[in-house]
Structure formats: structure tokens, C-alpha cells
C-alpha positions in Angstrom: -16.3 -8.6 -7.5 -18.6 -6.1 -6.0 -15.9 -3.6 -4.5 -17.9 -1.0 -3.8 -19.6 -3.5 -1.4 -16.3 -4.1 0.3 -14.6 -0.6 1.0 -18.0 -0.1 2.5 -18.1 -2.9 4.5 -14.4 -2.4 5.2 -14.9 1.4 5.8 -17.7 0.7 8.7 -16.2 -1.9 11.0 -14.9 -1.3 14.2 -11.0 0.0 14.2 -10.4 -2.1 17.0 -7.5 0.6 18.0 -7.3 1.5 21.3 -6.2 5.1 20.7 -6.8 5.8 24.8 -3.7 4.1 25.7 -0.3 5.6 26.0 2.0 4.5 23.7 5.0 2.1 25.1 7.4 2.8 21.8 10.6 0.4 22.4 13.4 2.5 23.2 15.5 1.2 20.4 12.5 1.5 18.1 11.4 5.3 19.5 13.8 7.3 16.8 14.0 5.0 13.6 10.3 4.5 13.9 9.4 8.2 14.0 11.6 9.6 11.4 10.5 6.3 8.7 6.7 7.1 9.6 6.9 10.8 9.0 7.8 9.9 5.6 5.2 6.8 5.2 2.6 9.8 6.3 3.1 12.3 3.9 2.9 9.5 1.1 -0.6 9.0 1.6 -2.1 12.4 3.0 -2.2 13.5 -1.0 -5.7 14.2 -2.2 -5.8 11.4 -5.3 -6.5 14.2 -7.5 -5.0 13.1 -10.7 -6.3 9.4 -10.4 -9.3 10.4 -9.9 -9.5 12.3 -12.9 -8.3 9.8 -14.7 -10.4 7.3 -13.6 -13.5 9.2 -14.3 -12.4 9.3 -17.8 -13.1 5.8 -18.1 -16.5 6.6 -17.8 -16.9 4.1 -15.6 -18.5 5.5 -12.5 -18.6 2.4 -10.7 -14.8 2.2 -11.0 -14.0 5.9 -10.4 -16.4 5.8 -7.1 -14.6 2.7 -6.3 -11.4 4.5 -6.5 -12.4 7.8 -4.4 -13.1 4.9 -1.2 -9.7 3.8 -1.9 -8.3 7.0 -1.6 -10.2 7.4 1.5 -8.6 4.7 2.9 -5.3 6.0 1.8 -6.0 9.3 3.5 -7.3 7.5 6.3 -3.9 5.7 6.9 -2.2 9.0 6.8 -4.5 10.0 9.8 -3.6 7.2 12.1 0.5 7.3 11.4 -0.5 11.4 12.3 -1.9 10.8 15.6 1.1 7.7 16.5 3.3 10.7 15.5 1.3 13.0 17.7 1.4 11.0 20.3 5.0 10.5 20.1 5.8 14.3 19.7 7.2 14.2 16.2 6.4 17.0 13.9 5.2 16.0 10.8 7.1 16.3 7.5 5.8 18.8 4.7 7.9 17.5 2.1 10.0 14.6 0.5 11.9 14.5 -2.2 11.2 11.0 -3.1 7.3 11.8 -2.4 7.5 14.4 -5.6 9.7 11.9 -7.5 6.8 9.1 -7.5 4.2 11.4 -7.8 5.6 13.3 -11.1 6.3 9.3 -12.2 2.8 8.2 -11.6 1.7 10.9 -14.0 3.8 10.0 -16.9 1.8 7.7 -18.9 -1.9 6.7 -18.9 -4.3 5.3 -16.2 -3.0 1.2 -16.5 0.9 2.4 -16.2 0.1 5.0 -13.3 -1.8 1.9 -11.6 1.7 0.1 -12.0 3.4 2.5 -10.2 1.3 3.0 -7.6 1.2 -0.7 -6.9 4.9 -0.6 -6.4 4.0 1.7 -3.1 1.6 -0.6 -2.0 3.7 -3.8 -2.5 6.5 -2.4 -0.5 4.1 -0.9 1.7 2.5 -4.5 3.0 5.8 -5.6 3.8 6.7 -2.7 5.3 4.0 -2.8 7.5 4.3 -6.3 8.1 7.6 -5.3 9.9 6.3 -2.9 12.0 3.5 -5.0 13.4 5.5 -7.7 13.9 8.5 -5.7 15.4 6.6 -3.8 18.2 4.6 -5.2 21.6 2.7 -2.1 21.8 -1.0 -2.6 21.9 -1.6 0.9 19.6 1.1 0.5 17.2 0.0 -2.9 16.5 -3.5 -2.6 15.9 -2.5 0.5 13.5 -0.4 -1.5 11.5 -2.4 -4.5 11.6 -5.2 -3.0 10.2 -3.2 -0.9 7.9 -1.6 -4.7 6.2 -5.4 -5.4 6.2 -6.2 -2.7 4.0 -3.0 -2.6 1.5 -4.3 -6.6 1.0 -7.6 -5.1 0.0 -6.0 -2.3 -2.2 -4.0 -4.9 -4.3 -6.8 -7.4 -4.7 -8.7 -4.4 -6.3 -6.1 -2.5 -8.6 -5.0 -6.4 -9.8 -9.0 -7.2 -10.3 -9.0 -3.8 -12.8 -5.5 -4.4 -14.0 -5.9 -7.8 -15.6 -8.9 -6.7 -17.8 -7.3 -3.7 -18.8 -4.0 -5.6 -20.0 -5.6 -8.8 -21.3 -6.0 -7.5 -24.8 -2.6 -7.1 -25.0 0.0 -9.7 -26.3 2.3 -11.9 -24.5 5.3 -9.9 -25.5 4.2 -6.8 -24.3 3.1 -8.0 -21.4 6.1 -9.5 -21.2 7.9 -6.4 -21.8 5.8 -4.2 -19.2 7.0 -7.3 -16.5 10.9 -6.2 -17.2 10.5 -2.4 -17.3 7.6 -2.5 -14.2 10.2 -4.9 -12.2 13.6 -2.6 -12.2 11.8 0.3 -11.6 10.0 -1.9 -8.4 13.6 -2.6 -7.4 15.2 0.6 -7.8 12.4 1.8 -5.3 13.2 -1.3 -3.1 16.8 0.0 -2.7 15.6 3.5 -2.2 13.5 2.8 0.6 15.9 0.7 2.3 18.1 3.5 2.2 15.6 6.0 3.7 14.2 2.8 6.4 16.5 0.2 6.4 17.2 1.3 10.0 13.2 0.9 11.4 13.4 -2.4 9.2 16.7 -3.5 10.9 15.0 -2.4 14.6 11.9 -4.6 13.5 14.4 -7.5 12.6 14.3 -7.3 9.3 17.1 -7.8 7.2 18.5 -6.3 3.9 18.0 -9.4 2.5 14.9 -10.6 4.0 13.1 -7.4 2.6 14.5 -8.2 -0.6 13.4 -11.3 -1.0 10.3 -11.0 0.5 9.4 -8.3 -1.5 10.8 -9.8 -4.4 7.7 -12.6 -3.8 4.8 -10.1 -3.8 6.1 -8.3 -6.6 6.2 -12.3 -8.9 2.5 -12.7 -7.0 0.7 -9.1 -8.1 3.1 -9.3 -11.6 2.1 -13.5 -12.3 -1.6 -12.2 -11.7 -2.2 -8.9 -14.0 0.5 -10.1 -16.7 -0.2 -13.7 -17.1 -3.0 -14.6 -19.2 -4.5 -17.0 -15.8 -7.5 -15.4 -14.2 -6.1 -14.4 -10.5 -8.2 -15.7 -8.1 -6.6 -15.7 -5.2 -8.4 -13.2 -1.8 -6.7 -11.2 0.1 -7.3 -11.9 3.8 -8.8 -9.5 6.3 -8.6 -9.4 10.2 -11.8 -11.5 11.3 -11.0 -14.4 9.0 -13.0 -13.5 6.2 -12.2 -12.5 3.0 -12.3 -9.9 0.5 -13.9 -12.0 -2.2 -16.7 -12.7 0.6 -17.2 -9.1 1.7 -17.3 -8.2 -1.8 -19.7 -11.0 -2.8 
């Protein structure tokens, strides 16, 4: 997969957001939506430093370049939910307890088990999204989120293409292992963030139990793909119909 080929491509087309309009928040949306994004926003308006770092001591400059773009996008998502929050007059939040939580836990162990962790952001994070899109009519908010599910799509297709050659040495039982432990910490961090946005899930339509079990599904997908000894193949799919695997090609 030539990713640096993709987060280019993906990086130049058209946002397709028409930030001129006003935004049309639904009223029973307007507060639960607000305080969840602030939150969503800090999460990805860090500057990557440490996996950066750690991806240049791979030595693999492809990869680590790979890896700033993707940061860029991150950072890039954390500009848009600014300017929805902006334009809905809601001051944006410094800090988060649970943002220092994952970030001291990302650091803990080496590159592969900080990957893990951050994946668990970006799993929750497409359905999450998913929510949003589908739970507004606004013309803004969609296109932001749309695009946003676009990108997490792209973000899991690359950290599962590194992910499965950096395991695969490894045997079955500690793969195995790494399943159990990387699954109870994916659904203590499920219950955590229904407790900070169960209400913007609930105003979306989304139930407690529909974003468990949905989530429950990408985490088996993303886990069945870098733990199991089959080669993932499966693209993630972009706006236009294409995919990643073809941008990338």
C-alpha cells in the first residue's frame, strides 16, 4: 500500500463543506452536541509529538512521514469541530481529565502497544461520528462529520496495514493474549465515553446498547485483522466511491 500516496491524495480534494452557511443545530441537539464536541476537539488538537518520535525510531522514514500526514489529519479534525464550535458560540475546552488519562496510557509501552491504544480512539471515534452525521439535517454538520468517518476509515486501514507486520512474528498465544488485555481496556473506554456522551448519542438516536454493540463489531473487525494470522484485506471506503486500496495504489 502506498499510503503516502493516499493521505496525499486525501489531503488535496475538495472539503466539500459549505462553511458559508449558518448553522441550523436542532434544538434538542444544540447543548449535548456542544459540550461532547468540545471534548472530541481537544482529543485531537495534540501535536503527535511522542509518536512521532517513536516512529522515527523505526528508521523507517517512509512510515514516520506517513505518520506526521496522519497527524495532520488529526489536527485537521480538531480545526473543523473548532470552527462548528465557533460558530455555535461555545468556548473551547483546555483540558480533560480523561484526554491526560489516554495520553499518559499511550505512552506506557512501545510503538505497537501505543498504536493499540490509540486505535481504541479511533474505533470509538468512527462510530461516534457515524452518530452525528446520521443524527443531524444540517448541511455543515454533516459534511464535517461525513468527511471526518471518511478519514477515521482511512486511519484504521493504515495503523492495521503496520500493525499486522509488526505482530506477525509473534505467536498465537500472545497474540491471543494482547486480544484479551487490548479488549477490556477498549470496553472500559466504551463505558467511559458513554458516560461523558451518551446524551449527544441518545439525541442522535443511538442507544446504550446500540453503541455497544456496534462498537463491539469494529473492535472483532480491526482485532480479527492485526491479531489473526489472515492477511486483512479488506478497504476502507471513502466519499466518491473509491477506495483506499485504489488511492493508495
Amino acid at each position: 500500500m502506498n499510503w503516502r500516496r493516499y493521505f496525499e491524495w486525501n489531503r488535496d480534494r475538495a472539503e466539500e463543506i459549505p462553511w458559508d452557511r449558518e448553522l441550523n443545530v436542532e434544538l434538542h441537539l444544540r447543548k449535548p452536541l456542544g459540550d461532547s464536541l468540545r471534548q472530541f476537539q481537544l482529543g485531537e488538537s495534540g501535536d503527535g509529538l511522542h509518536i512521532r518520535q517513536s516512529a522515527l525510531a523505526t528508521g523507517d522514514a517512509m512510515y514516520a512521514g506517513n505518520v506526521d500526514m496522519f497527524i495532520g489529519e488529526e489536527q485537521r479534525h480538531s480545526r473543523w469541530m473548532g470552527q462548528i464550535l465557533d460558530k455555535m458560540q461555545v468556548p473551547l475546552m483546555r483540558h480533560h481529565w480523561s484526554n491526560d488519562v489516554f495520553i499518559h496510557l499511550r505512552r506506557l509501552l512501545g510503538l505497537k502497544h501505543e498504536l493499540l491504544i490509540l486505535l481504541v480512539a479511533e474505533m470509538i471515534a468512527k462510530r461516534y461520528f457515524r452518530a452525528l452525521r446520521d443524527g443531524t439535517q444540517d448541511p455543515t454538520l454533516r459534511a464535517v462529520f461525513n468527511r471526518i468517518l471518511s478519514d477515521e476509515e482511512g486511519h484504521l486501514a493504515f495503523h492495521i496495514d503496520h500493525l499486522q507486520r509488526m505482530f506477525a512474528p509473534m505467536s498465537v498465544l500472545s497474540r491471543g493474549l494482547i486480544r484479551i488485555v487490548w479488549r477490556v481496556i477498549f470496553r472500559a473506554t466504551c463505558a467511559v465515553v458513554w458516560l461523558g456522551h451518551g446524551r449527544v448519542l441518545r439525541a442522535c438516536g443511538v442507544s446504550a446498547s446500540q453503541f455497544w454493540w456496534d462498537s463491539g463489531l469494529i473492535f472483532d473487525e480491526v482485532a480479527a485483522a492485526i491479531l489473526s494470522c489472515a492477511v486483512w484485506s479488506k478497504p476502507a471506503e471513502v466519499p466518491d466511491g473509491e477506495t483506499v486500496k485504489a488511492a493508495a495504489a
